[in-house]
C-alpha positions as CSV (number, residue, x, y, z in Angstrom):
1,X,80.0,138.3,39.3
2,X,82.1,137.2,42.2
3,X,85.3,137.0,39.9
4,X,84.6,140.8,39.1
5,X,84.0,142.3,42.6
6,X,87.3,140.4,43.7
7,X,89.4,142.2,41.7
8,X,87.4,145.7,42.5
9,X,88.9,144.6,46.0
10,X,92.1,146.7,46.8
11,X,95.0,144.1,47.1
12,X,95.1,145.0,50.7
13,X,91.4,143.6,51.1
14,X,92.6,140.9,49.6
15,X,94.9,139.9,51.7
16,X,93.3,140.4,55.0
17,X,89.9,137.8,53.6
18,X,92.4,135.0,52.7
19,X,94.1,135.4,56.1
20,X,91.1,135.4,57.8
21,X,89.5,132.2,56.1
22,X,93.0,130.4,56.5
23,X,92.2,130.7,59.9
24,X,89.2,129.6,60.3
25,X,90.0,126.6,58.3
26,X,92.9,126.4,60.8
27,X,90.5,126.2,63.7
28,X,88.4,124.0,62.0
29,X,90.7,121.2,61.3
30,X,92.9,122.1,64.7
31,X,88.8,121.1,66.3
32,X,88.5,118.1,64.5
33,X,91.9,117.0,65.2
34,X,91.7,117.4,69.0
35,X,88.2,115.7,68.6
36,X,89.9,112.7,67.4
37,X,93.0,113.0,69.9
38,X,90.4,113.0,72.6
39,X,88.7,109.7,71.1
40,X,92.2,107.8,70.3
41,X,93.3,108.8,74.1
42,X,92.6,105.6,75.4
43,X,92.7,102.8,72.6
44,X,96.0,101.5,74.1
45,X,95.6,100.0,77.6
46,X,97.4,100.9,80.4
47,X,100.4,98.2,81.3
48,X,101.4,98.2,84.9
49,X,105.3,99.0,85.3
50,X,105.7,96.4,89.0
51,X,107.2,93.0,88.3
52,X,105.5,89.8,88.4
53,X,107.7,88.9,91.8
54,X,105.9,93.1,93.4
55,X,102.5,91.4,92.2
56,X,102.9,87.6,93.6
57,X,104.5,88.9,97.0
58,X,101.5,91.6,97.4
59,X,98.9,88.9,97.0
60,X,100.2,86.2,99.2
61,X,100.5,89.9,101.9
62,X,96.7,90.4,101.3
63,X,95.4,86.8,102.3
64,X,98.0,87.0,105.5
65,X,96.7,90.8,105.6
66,X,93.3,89.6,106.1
67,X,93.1,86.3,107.8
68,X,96.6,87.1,110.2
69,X,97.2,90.8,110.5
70,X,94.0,92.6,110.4
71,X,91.9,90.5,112.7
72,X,95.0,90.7,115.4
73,X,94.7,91.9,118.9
74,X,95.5,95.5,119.3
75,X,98.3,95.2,121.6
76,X,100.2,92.6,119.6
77,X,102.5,94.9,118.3
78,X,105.5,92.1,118.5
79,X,103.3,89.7,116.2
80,X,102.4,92.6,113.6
81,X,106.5,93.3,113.2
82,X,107.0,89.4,113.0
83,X,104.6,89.0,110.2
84,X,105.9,92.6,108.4
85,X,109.5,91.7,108.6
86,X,108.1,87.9,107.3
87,X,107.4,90.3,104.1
88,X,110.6,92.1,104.2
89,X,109.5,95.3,105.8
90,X,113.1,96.8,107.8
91,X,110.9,96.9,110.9
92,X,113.3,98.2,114.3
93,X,112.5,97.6,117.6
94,X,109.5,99.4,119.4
95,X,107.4,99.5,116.4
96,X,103.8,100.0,117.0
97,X,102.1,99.3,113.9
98,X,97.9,98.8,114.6
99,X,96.1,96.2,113.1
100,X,93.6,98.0,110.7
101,X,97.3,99.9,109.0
102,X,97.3,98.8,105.5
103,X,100.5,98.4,103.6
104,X,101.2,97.9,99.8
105,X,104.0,96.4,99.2
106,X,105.9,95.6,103.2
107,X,109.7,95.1,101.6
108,X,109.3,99.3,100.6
109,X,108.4,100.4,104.1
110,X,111.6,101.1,106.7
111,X,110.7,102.2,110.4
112,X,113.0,102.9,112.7
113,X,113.0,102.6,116.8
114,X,109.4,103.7,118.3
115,X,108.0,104.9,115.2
116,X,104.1,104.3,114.7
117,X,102.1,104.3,112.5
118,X,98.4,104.8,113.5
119,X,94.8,102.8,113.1
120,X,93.2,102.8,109.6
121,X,96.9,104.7,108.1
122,X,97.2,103.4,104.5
123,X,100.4,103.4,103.6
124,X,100.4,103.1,100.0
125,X,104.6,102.2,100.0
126,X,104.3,101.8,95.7
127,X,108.2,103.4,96.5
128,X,110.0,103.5,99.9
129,X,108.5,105.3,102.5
130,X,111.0,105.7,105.5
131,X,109.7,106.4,109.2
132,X,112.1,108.0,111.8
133,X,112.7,107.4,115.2
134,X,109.6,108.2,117.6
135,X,107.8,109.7,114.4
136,X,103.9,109.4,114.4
137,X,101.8,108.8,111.7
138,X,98.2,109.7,113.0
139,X,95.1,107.2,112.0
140,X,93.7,107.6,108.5
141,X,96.8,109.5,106.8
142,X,97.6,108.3,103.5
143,X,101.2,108.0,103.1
144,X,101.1,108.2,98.6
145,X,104.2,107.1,97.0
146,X,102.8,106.6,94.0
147,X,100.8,109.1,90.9
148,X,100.6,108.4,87.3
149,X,101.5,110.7,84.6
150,X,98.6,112.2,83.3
151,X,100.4,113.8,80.2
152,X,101.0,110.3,78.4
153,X,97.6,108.7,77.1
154,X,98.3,105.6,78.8
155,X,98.8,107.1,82.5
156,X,102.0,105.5,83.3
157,X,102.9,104.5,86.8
158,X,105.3,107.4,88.7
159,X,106.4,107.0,92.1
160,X,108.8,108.8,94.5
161,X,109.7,108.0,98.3
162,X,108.8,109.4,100.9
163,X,110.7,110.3,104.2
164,X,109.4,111.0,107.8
165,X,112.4,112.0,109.5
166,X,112.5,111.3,113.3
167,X,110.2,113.2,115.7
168,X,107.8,114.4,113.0
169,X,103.9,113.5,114.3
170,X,101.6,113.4,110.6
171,X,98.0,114.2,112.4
172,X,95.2,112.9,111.8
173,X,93.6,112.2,108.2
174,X,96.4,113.7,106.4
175,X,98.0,113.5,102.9
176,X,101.6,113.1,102.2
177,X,101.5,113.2,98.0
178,X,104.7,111.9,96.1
179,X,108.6,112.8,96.9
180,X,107.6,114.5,100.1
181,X,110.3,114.9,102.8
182,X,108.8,115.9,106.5
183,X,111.5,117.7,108.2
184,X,112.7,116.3,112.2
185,X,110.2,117.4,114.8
186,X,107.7,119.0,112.2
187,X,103.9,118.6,112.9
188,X,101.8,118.4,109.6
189,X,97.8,119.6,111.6
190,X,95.2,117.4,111.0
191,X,93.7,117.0,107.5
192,X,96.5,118.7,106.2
193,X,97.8,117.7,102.2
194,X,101.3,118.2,102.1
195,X,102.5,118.8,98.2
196,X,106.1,120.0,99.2
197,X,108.9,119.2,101.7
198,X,108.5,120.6,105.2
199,X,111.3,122.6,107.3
200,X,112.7,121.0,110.8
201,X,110.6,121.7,113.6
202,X,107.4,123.9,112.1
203,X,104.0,123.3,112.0
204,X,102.0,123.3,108.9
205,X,98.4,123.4,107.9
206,X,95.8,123.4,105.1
207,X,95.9,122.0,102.1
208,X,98.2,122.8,100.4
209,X,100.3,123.0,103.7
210,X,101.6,126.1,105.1
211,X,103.9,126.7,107.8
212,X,102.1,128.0,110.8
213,X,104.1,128.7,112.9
214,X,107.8,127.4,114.6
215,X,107.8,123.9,117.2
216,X,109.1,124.8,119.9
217,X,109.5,122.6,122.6
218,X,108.8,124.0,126.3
């Protein structure tokens, strides 16, 4: 019965019903196969990509962290420096760095004359992050040198520097993602998520950050 009303089709017909259940096998087998790409995403674990020496050095920094740095004074500014260049931090003169800052990994982070960075900042310094002269880094930014890539199933560790250049004031609660340079004598507003490098002497807001307006100084 079937064999004779298939041939009654026109060859036309045909053609157009084994096309169409080619493709819905197709998307059957394409499901199926996504289903299972989804449940094999995960079956190897992730490795971390920082040296044994990057993992010993940060532990021995989080006992100090917590029994030397954190519980600290807040005007002892000089014995912060001491204990951050005691890490390998390039720490200049005039550094004010308060005691509830935390830093990952002290030999990656390079500040230069006067620069600050403020109470509760984490400075997540996977890569370098370099602070210029009289630049401010407002309490609870998160400087974030570090991402993974989400296209690999493992979510390899990426990282790119970052670069305050000198004059710049990062307000309050803000986020500087990945390979972010912050232009000389730019002002990133407070709770501001900057994606993208920011121009000399603007000010930028939002997230993501957009220039507001110029810096001009009176």
């Amino acid at each position: 019965m079937f064999t004779d009303n298939w041939f009654n089709i026109e060859t036309k017909n045909r053609v157009n019903i084994v096309l169409f259940i080619c493709i819905c096998f197709q998307a059957k087998f394409s499901e199926i196969g996504i289903k299972m790409d989804k449940n094999q995403l995960f079956t190897e674990p992730p490795k971390s990509s920082l040296s044994f020496w990057n993992k010993s050095l940060r532990a021995i920094w989080s006992i100090v962290w917590i029994l030397l740095f954190r519980p600290s004074p807040r005007p002892f500014f000089g014995w912060r420096r001491f204990l951050l260049r005691l890490f390998g931090a390039k720490i200049a003169k005039g550094v004010r760095v308060y005691s509830s800052t935390k830093i990952f990994y002290p030999p990656n982070l390079i500040m230069e004359t006067f620069s600050s960075l403020g109470p509760d900042v984490d400075c997540y310094c996977v890569d370098k992050i370099v602070i210029g002269q009289y630049a401010i880094v407002s309490q609870y930014s998160f400087l974030c040198t570090g991402s993974h890539d989400y296209q690999k199933p493992n979510l390899p560790l990426i990282t790119t520097p970052i670069k305050i250049e000198r004059q710049a004031w990062i307000a309050a609660d803000s986020f500087i993602a990945p390979g972010v340079t912050i232009g000389e004598g730019a002002v990133v507003g407070a709770r501001s998520s900057v994606y993208h490098d920011v121009p000399s002497w603007v000010v930028v807001v939002g997230n993501p950050a957009t220039k507001l307006k110029d810096r001009i100084i009176e």
